[in-house]
C-alpha positions as CSV (number, residue, x, y, z in Angstrom):
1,X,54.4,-7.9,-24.3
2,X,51.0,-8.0,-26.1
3,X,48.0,-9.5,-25.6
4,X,48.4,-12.2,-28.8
5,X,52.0,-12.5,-27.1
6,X,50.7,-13.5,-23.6
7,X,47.5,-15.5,-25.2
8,X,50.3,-17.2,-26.8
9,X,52.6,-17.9,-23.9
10,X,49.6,-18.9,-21.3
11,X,49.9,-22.7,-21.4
12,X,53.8,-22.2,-21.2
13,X,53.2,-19.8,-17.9
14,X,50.6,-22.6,-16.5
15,X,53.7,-25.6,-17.1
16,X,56.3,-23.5,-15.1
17,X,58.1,-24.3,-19.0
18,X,58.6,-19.9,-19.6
19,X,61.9,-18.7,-19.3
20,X,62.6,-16.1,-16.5
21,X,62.7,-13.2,-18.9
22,X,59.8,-14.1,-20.9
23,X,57.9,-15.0,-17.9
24,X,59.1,-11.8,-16.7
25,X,57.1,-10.0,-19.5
26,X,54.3,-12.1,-19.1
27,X,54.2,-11.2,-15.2
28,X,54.3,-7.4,-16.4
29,X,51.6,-7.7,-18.7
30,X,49.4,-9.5,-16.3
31,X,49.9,-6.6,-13.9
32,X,49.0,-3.8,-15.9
33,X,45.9,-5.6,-18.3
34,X,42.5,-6.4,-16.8
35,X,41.8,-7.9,-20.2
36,X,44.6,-10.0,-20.4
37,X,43.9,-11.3,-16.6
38,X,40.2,-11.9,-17.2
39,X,41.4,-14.2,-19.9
40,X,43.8,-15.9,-17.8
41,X,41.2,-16.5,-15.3
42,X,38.9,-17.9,-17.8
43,X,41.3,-20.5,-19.3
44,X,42.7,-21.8,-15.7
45,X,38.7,-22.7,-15.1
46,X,38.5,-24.0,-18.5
47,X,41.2,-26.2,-17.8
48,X,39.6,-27.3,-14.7
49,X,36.4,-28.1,-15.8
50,X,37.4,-29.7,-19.0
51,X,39.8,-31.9,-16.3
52,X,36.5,-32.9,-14.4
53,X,34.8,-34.2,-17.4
54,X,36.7,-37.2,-17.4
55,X,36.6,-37.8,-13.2
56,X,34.1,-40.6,-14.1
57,X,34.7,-43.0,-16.6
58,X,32.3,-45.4,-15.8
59,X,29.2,-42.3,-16.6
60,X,26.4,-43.2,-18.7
61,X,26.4,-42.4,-22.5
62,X,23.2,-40.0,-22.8
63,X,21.3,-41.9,-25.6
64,X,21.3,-38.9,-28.0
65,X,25.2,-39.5,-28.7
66,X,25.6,-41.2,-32.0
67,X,27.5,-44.7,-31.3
68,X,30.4,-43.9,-34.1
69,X,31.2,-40.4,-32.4
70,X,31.6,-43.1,-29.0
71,X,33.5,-45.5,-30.9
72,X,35.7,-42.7,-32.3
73,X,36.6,-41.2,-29.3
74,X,37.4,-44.6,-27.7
75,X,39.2,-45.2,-30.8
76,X,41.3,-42.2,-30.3
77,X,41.8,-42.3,-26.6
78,X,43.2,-46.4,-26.8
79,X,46.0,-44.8,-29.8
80,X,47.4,-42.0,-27.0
């Protein structure tokens, strides 16, 4: 496997979704490339933090944030 390849299979590795073979490779890989496990590293905290931005919905709006970028994003979390 390479490191586009396992870039490409991380979120895939993170849902328990890879097959055994592929998450095989992707085990292998993450064994033998410092890079490749940095990066892993980096994206689960991404994914954590990014999580914990939304712990508290009723947070003030900082005043600096334009009302149609709020009404947007409301906008767009009501259609999911």
């Amino acid at each position: 496997m390479t490191c586009r390849e396992f870039a490409d299979f991380i979120m895939g590795y993170l849902s328990a979704e890879l097959p055994d073979e592929t998450r095989r490779r992707f085990m292998r890989h993450l064994s033998l490339c410092d890079n490749c496990r940095a990066y892993l590293e980096s994206y689960e905290q991404t994914v954590k933090l990014g999580a914990r931005a939304f712990d508290d919905e009723d947070a003030a709006i900082p005043a600096a944030v334009p009302e149609d970028l709020i009404r947007a994003i409301l906008d767009a979390r009501r259609a999911s």
